[in-house]
N, C-alpha and C positions, 0 to 999 in steps of 0.2 A: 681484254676489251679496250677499245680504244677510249680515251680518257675524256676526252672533247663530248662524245656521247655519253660516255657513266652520266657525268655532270649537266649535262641538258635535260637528258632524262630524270637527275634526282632534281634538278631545278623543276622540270614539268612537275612532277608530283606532287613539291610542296606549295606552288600553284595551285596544281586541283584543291589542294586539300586549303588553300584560302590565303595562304601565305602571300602578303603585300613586297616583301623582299623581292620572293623568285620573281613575280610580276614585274619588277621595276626594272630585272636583273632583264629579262625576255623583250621588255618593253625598250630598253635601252641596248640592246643587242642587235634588233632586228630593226627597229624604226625607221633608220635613214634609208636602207637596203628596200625594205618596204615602200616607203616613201618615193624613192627614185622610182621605183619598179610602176606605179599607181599617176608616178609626171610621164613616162614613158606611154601609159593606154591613155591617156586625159591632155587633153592640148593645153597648154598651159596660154593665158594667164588665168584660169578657173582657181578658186581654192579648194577644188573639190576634190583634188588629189590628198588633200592633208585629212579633208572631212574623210572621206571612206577609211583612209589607214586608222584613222581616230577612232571613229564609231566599230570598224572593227577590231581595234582590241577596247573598247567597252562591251563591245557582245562576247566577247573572247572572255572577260571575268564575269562578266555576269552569268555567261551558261559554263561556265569552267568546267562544273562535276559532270555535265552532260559529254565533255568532249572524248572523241574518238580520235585517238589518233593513230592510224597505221601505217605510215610512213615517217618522215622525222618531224619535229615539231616547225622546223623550218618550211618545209615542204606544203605542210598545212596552212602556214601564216601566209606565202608567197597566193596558192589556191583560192585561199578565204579573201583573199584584199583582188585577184583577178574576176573574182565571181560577185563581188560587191560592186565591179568598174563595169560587168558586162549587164548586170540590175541596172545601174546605174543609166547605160545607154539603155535599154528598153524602157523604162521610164520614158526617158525622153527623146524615144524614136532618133537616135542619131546613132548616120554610119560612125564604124568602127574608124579611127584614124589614131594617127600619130606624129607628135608632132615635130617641129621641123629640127630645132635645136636641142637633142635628146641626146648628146653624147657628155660625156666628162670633162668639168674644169682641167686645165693645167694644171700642173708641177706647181709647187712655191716657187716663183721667178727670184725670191735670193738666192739662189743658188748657179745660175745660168752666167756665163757672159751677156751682154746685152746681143749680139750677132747672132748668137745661139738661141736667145730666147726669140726674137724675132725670125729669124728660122723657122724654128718648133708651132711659132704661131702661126706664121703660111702654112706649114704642111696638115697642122691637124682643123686649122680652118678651110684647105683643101678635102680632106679626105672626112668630114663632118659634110661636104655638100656631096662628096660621091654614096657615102653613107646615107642621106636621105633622096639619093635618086636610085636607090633600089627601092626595090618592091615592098611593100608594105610588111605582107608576112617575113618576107627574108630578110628586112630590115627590124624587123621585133625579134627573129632569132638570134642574128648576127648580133643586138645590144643585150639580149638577155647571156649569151656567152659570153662575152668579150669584157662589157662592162658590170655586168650583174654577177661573174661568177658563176653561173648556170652550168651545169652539166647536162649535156644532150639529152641523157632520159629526164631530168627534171625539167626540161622546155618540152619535152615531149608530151610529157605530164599535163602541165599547164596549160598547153594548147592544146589538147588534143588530139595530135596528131602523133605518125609513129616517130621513130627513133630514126629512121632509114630516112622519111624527110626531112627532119632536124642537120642531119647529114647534108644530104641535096644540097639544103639554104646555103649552110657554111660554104661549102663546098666553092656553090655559086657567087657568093658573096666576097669570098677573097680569091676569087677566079678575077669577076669584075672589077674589084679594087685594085689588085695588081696591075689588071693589065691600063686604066684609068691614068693610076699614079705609081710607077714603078720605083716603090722604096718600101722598104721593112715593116713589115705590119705589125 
C-alpha cells in the first residue's frame, strides 16, 4: 500500500475521531494549495478567497463525524472549497471569471545571474499574458494542471466535465502557447 495514503488516511480518522494534531497536520498540508486554487475562481483583491478556505475547514471540524469521503481526502478538500466559491457567486449573481494574474511567483532570484533572471522575467511575464488570453475554461484547466498539480481526472472532477475535454483544453492550450511564444513549456 502506498505509504503517502496509509498515512493520510490514518491521519483522516484520528480527525474524525476529534484529534486536534491530524487537523493542524490537514490543515497545514492542504491550506496554500487550497488557498491558490479559491485566488484562481475569485478575482483578487477580495479577501474572500481566504474567507471560504477558512470557514471551509471550520465546517470541515465541526461536521467531521458526518464526513463521507470516497475519493481521497484531497480530492474532497479541492470540491468542498470549489462548491463554497460557486455558493459564493450565486449569492451574489456574479459571472464566473478569473483573474488576470493567476500564475506562480518566480524562482528565489539568489540563485540566478542577474541576465538570466531578467531573462526569466520577460519570458514568464510573456507567457502569463498569453496564459490569460486563453479562454477562460481552458485557462482554469491549463492552471489547475500545470500549477495546481491536478490530474486530468481530478480537474475533470472538479468541473465537471469529462476527461476527454480536460484533454481538448491542454491540448489546445499548449498548441496556442507554443505557437504564441516558441520556447519550452
Amino acid at each position: 500500500m502506498d505509504q503517502d495514503f496509509f498515512e493520510e488516511d490514518k491521519c483522516l480518522q484520528l480527525f474524525i475521531s476529534g484529534s486536534e494534531d491530524a487537523f493542524n497536520t490537514i490543515f497545514k498540508r492542504y491550506y496554500e494549495g487550497l488557498l491558490n486554487f479559491a485566488k484562481v475562481l475569485i478575482p483578487y483583491p477580495t479577501d474572500e478567497a481566504e474567507d471560504i478556505v477558512a470557514e471551509m475547514f471550520c465546517s470541515l471540524w465541526h461536521n467531521r463525524k458526518q464526513i463521507n469521503i470516497t475519493n481521497t481526502l484531497r480530492a474532497y478538500l479541492y470540491t468542498a472549497v470549489k462548491n463554497r466559491v460557486f455558493d459564493y457567486y450565486r449569492k451574489r449573481k456574479v459571472i464566473f471569471s478569473i483573474p488576470e494574474d493567476s500564475a506562480p511567483e518566480p524562482p528565489a532570484a539568489g540563485y540566478q545571474q542577474p541576465d538570466h533572471l531578467l531573462m526569466y522575467k520577460d519570458v514568464t511575464l510573456r507567457i502569463r499574458h498569453l496564459i490569460n488570453e486563453l479562454p477562460p475554461q481552458m485557462r482554469l484547466v491549463f492552471q489547475l494542471n500545470r500549477y495546481e498539480g491536478f490530474s486530468y481526472e481530478e480537474i475533470a472532477g472538479l468541473l465537471n466535465i469529462s476527461v476527454n475535454s480536460v484533454k481538448t483544453h491542454m491540448f489546445r492550450a499548449l498548441k496556442s502557447l507554443k505557437a504564441s511564444y516558441p520556447v519550452p513549456l
